[in-house]
C-alpha positions as CSV (number, residue, x, y, z in Angstrom):
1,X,0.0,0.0,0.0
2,X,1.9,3.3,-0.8
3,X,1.5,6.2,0.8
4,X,-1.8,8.7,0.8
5,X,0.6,11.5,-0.5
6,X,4.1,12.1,0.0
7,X,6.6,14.9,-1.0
8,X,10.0,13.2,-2.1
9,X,12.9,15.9,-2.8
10,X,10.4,17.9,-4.7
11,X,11.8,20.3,-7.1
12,X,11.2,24.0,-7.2
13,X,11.8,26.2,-10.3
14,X,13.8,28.7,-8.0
15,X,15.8,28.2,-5.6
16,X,15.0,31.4,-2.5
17,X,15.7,34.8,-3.9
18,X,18.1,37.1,-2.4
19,X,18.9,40.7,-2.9
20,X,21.2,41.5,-6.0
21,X,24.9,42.0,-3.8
22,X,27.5,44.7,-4.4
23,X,30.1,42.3,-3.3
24,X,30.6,43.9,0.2
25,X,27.0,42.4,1.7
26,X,24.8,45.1,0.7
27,X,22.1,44.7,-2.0
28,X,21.5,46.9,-5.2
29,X,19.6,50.0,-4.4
30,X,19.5,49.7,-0.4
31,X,19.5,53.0,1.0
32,X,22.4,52.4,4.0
33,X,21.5,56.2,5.7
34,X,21.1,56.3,9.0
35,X,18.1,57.6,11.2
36,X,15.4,57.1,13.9
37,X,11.8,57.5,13.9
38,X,8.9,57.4,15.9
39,X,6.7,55.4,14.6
40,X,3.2,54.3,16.7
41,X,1.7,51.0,16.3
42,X,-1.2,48.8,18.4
43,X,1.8,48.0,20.8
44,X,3.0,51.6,21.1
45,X,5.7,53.7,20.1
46,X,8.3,51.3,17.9
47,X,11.5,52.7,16.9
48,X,12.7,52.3,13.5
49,X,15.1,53.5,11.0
50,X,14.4,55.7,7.8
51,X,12.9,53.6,4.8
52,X,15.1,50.7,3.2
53,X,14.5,49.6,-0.3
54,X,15.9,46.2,-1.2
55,X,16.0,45.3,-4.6
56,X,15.5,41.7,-6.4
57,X,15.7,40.0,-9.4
58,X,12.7,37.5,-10.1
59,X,13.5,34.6,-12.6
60,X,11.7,31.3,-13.0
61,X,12.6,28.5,-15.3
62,X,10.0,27.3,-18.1
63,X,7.9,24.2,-17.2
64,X,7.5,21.3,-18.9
65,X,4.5,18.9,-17.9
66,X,4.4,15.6,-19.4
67,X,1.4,13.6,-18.6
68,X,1.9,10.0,-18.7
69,X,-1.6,8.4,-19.1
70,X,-3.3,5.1,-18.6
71,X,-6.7,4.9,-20.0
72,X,-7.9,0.9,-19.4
73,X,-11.5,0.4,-18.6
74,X,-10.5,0.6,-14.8
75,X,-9.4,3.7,-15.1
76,X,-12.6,4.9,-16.3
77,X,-13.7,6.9,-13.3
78,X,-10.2,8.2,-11.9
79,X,-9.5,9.7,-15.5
80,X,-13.0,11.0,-14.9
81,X,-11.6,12.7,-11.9
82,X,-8.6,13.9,-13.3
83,X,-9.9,15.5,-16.0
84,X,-12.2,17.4,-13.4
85,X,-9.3,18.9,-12.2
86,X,-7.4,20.0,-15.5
87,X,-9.0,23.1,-16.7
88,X,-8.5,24.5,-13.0
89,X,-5.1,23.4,-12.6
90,X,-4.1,25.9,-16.0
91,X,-6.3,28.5,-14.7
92,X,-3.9,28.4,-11.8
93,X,-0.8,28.0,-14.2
94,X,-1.9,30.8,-16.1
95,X,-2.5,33.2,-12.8
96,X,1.1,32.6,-11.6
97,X,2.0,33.1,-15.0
98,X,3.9,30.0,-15.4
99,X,5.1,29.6,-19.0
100,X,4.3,25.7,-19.6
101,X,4.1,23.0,-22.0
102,X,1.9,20.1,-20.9
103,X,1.7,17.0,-23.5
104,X,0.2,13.7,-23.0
105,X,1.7,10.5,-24.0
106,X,-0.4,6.7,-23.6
107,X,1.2,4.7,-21.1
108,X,0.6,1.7,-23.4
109,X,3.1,0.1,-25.8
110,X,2.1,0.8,-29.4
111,X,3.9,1.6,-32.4
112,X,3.6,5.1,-31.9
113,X,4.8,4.4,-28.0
114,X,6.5,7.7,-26.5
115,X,4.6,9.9,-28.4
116,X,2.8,13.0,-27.7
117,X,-0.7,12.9,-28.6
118,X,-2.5,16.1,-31.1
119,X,-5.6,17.5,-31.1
120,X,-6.3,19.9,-33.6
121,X,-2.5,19.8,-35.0
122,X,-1.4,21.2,-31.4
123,X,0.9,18.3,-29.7
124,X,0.7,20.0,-26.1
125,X,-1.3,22.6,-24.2
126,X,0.7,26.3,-23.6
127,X,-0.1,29.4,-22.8
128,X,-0.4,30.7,-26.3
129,X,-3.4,28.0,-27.4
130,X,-6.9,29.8,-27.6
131,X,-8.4,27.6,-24.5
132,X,-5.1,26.1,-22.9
133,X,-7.1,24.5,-19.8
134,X,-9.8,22.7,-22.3
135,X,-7.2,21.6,-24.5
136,X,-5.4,19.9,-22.0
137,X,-8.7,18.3,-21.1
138,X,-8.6,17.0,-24.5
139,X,-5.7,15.9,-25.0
140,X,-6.0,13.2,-21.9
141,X,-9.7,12.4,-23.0
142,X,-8.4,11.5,-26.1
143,X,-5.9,8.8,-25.1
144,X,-6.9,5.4,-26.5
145,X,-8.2,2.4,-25.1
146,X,-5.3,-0.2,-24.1
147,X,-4.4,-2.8,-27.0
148,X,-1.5,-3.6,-25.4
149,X,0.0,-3.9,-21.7
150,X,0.9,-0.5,-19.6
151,X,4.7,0.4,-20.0
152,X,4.7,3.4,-17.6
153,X,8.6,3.5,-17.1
154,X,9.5,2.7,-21.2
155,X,6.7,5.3,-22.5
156,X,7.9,7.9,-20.1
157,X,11.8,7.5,-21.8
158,X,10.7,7.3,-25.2
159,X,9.0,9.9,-24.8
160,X,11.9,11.8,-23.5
161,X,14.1,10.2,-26.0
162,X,12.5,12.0,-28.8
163,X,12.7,15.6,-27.9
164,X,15.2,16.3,-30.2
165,X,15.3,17.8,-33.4
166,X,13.6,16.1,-36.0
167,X,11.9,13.5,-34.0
168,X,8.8,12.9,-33.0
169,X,8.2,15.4,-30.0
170,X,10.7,18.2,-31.3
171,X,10.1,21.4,-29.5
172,X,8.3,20.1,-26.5
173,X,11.3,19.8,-23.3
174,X,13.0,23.2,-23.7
175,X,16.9,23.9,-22.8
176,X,17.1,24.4,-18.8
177,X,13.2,23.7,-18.4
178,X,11.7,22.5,-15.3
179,X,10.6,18.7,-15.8
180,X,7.7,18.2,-14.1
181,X,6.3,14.1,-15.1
182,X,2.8,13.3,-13.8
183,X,2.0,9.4,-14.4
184,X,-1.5,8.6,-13.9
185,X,-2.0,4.5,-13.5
186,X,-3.5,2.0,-11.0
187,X,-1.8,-1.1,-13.1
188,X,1.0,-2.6,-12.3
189,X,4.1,-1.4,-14.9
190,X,5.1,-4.0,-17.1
191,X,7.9,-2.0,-18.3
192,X,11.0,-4.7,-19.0
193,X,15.2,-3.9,-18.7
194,X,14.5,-3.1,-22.7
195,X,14.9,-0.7,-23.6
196,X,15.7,1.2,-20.0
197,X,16.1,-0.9,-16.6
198,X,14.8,1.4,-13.8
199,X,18.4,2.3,-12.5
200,X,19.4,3.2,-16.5
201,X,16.3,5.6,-15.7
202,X,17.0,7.2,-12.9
203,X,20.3,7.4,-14.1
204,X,18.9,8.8,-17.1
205,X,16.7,11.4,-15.5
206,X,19.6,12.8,-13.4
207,X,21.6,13.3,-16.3
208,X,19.3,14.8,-18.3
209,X,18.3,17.4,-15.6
210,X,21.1,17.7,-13.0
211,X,19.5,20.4,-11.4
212,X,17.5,18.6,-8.3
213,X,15.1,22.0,-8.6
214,X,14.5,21.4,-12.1
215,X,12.8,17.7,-11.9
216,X,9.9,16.0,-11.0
217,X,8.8,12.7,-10.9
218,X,5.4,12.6,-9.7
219,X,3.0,10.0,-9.4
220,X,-0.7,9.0,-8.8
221,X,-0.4,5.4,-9.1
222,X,-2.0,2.1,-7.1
223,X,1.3,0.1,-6.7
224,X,5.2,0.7,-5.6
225,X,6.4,0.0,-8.8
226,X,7.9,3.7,-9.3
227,X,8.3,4.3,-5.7
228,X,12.3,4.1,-6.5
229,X,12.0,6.5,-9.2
230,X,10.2,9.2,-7.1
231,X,13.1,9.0,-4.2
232,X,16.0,8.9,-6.2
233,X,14.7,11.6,-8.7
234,X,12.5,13.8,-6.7
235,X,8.1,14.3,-7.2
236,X,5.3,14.0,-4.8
237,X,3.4,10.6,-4.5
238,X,-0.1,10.2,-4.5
239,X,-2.6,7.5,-4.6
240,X,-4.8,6.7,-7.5
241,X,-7.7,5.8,-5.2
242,X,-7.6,9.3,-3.1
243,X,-10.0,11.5,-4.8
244,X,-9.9,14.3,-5.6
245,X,-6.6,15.1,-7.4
246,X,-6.4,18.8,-6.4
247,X,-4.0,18.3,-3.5
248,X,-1.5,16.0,-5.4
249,X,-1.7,18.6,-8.2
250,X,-1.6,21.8,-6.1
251,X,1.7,19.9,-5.0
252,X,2.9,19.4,-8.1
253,X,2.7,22.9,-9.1
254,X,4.3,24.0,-6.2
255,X,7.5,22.7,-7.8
256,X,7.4,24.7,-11.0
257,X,6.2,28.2,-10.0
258,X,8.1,30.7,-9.8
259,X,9.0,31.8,-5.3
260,X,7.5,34.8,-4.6
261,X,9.1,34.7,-1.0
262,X,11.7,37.4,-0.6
263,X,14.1,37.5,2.5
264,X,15.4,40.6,4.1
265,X,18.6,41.8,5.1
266,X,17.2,43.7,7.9
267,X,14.2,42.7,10.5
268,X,11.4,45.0,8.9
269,X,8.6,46.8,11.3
270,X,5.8,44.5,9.5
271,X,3.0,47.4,9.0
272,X,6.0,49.6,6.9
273,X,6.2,46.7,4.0
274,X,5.2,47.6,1.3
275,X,6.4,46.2,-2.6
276,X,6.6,47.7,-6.1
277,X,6.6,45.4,-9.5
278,X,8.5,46.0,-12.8
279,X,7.4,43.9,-15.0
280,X,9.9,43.1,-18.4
281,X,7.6,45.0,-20.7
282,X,7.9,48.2,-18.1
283,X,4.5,48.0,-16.1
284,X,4.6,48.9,-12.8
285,X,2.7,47.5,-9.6
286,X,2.0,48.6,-5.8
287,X,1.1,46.0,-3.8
288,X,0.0,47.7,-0.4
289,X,0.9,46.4,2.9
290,X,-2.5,44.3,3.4
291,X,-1.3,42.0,0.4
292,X,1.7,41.3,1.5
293,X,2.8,38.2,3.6
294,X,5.3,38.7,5.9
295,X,7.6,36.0,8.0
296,X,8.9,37.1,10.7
297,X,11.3,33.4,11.4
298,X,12.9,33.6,8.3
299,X,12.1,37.4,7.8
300,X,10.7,36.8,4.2
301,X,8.3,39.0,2.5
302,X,5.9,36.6,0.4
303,X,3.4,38.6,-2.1
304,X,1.1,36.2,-1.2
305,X,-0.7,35.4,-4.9
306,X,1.0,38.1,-6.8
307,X,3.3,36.0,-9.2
308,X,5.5,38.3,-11.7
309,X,6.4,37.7,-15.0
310,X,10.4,36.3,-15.1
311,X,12.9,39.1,-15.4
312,X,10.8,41.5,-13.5
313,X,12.5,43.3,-10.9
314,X,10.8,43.2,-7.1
315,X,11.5,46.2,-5.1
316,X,10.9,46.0,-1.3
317,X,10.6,49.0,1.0
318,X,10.1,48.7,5.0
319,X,11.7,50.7,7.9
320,X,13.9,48.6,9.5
321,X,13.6,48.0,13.6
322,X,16.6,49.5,15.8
């Protein structure tokens, strides 16, 4: 019996942010002047400094979902459920503006084992498609009936194996991407040593994304047959039989958003904090103090479901406590 839900090494797209240095400790555009203040607050009069503005950088590497999908007639109602879950899932991709490709591939062996289903001439879901959250949808309601026996370890490589140019999923896994794998299953895998034993695998899956942050193997499965995979790679396991999906998924994309958590070089008098936005293409955004999350055990700033675009540039002001 696995495991209602488990976070193994999960990857993140970023590692935490910290201010752009100067080399002697300070960050970009911190204002170092001294000062005092009086400042009142519900617990009285709280000293603190003049107003600090710490500057950071905000990058987050491109996902890439791949969807590994069994669609045998007992997995009629848990594809049922996770294609409940799909549309909302992008909605939530698309709010924390994570730039994704999600594909589907058939967990069967076939001829065309490995390779990323179409609907419409559009091999995976992004957020350039007209409806990226129903095409998704479509894309997993349209995997075929089993002919064959469920290969979830081999479909997953081939798959993987033809991301290069000229081959049969070209353009899908992107240079420094974040590889997210969701397998969906409640068989037991009758993957063989050919052509990938599951250490060749994992051994595989390291190399091809060093990066512990930038890889995922995640599954939602009825057996321990990728148990292995999940520890030695990193993903969150999940079990097929514990509907809904939204937790297991919400987990999931915790890995490949972008960390909106910002630490401080200086304990901040919380009610002060306030953040401004540049976004790449020049917009600016406020975000008052009431939408703002702050921490004071790590002394992080979060900007709670703000998520910027990557390259924007995150500027936090807040007078310090003396």
């Amino acid at each position: 019996m696995i495991a209602t839900w488990l976070v193994l090494g999960a990857c993140s797209s970023t590692n935490v942010v910290l201010p752009t240095g100067d080399g002697d400790g300070t960050p970009h555009d911190t204002d170092t002047t001294g000062g005092t203040t009086e400042t009142a607050s519900d617990s009285g009069h709280v000293p603190v400094g003049d107003p600090v503005t710490e500057s950071f950088p905000y990058a987050v590497a491109p996902a890439d979902v791949l969807f590994i999908i069994d669609a045998s007639t007992s997995m009629i109602g848990y594809t049922e459920s996770l294609l409940g879950t799909l549309e909302g899932l992008v909605d939530t991709w698309m709010a924390r503006n994570i730039d994704f490709h999600a594909g589907v591939v058939d967990i069967d062996e076939s001829d065309i084992q490995g390779q990323l289903l179409s609907i419409g001439g559009r091999r995976w879901s992004d957020p350039l498609a007209p409806t990226p959250g129903s095409l998704l949808r479509e894309l997993v309601d349209d995997v075929p009936d089993p002919s064959t026996q469920e290969e979830g370890r081999t479909s997953t490589y081939l798959a993987l194996t033809a991301m290069g140019p000229g081959l049969a999923n070209d353009g899908f896994l992107r240079p420094g991407s974040d590889l997210a794998i969701i397998l969906h299953s409640d068989e037991v895998d009758q993957s063989d040593d050919n052509p990938v034993s599951t250490q060749q695998f994992i051994d595989y899956l390291l190399a091809l994304r060093p990066d512990p942050n930038l890889r995922g193997f995640n599954t939602i499965v009825a057996t321990e047959d990728f148990h292995d995979i999940s520890v030695a790679v990193g993903g969150v396991v999940w079990s097929v039989s514990n509907e809904p999906y939204g937790p297991a998924l919400d987990a999931v994309t915790a890995t490949i958003q972008g960390n909106n958590a910002f630490v401080l070089t200086e304990a901040p008098w919380a009610p002060s904090i306030t953040a401004h936005v540049v976004e790449p293409d020049g917009t600016e955004v406020d975000l008052p103090n009431d939408s703002l999350d702050y921490d004071s055990k790590t002394n992080t700033v979060d900007l709670d479901e703000y998520y910027p675009d990557s390259g924007a540039t995150v500027e936090i002001t807040y007078n310090p406590l003396l």
